[in-house]
C-alpha positions in Angstrom: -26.4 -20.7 51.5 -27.5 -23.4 49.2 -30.0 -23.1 46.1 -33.3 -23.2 48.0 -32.5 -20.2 50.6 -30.9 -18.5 47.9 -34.3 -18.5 46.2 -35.9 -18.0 49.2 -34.3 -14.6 49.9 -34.0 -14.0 46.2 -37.6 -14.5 45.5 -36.3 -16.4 42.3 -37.4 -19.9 41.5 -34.2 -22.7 41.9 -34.9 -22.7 37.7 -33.9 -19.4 37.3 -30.9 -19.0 39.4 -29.3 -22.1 37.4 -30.7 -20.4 34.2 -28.6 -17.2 35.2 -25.6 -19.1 36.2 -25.5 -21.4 32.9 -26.2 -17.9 31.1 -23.1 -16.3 32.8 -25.0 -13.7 34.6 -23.8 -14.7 37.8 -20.4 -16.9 38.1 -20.5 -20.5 39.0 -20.6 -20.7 42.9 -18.3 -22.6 45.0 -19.2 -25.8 45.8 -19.5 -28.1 48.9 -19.8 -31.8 47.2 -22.5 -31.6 45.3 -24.0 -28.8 46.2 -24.0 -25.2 45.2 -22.9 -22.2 48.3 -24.1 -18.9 47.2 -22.2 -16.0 48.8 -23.4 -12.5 49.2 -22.1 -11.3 46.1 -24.2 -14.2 43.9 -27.4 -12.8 45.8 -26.7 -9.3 45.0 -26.7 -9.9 41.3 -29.8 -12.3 41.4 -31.7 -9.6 43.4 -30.3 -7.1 40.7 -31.3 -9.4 37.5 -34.8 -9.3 39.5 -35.4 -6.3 39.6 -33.8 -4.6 36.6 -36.1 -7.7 35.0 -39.0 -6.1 36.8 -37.9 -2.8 34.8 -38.1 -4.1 31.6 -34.5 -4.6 31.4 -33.6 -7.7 28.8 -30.9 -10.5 29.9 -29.0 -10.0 27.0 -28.4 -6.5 28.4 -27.8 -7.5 31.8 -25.1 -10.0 30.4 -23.2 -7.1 28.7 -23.1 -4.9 31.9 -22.6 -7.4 34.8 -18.9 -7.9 34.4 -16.3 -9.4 36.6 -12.7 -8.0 37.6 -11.0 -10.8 39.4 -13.6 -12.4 40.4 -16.2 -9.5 41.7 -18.2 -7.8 40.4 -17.6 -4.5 38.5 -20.3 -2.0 40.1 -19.2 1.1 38.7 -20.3 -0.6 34.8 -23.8 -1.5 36.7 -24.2 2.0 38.1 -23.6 3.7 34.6 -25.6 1.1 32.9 -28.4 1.6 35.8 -27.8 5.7 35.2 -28.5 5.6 32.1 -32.0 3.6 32.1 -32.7 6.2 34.7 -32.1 8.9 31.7 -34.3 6.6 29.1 -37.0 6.8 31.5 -37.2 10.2 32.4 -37.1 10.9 28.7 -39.9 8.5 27.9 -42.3 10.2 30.7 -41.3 13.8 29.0 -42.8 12.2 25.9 -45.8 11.1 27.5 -46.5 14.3 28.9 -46.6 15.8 25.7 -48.3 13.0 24.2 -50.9 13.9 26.9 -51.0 17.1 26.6 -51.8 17.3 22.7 -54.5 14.8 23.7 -56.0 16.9 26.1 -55.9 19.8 23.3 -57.5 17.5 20.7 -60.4 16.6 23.8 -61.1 20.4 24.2 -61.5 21.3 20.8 -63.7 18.5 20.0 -68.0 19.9 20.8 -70.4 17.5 21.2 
């Protein structure tokens, strides 16, 4: 598919995707003259730098964890990488908890 349906099923503006490609988050696609063909594996990675984005997730970090083997993409670094945000988050909610908890303690003992 060219640029425009990619960021039509992406949800990415044309801007972005060359931003990621000319970053190296997602490899140059083949092309067909002058234009760009993204494959199913290009859209994968945009939809991922979308959402992990949507997460807070920085590109600089993305770029360290989306590597390619031989052309594709290694998944097994993403997964990790993706398990261990999972494992920052959890720990951040714990913290909030608590956080909420002590304020609820300080609210109680406080008499108007």
């Amino acid at each position: 598919m060219y640029i425009g349906e990619a960021a039509n099923v992406t949800g990415l503006s044309i801007k972005a995707i060359r931003f990621y490609e000319e970053k190296g988050l997602i490899q140059p696609p083949k092309r067909v003259g002058r234009y760009r063909v993204y494959q199913d594996r290009e859209i994968e990675i945009l939809i991922l730098i979308k959402e992990a984005k949507a997460l807070g997730i920085t590109l600089a970090q993305l770029k360290g964890i989306i590597v390619y083997n031989n052309g594709e993409v290694d998944w097994a670094n993403i997964k990790v990488f993706l398990s261990d945000i999972r494992q920052q988050l959890v720990l951040q909610i714990d913290e909030l908890k608590m956080k909420i908890e002590s304020l609820d303690i300080c609210y109680h003992q406080i008499t108007p």
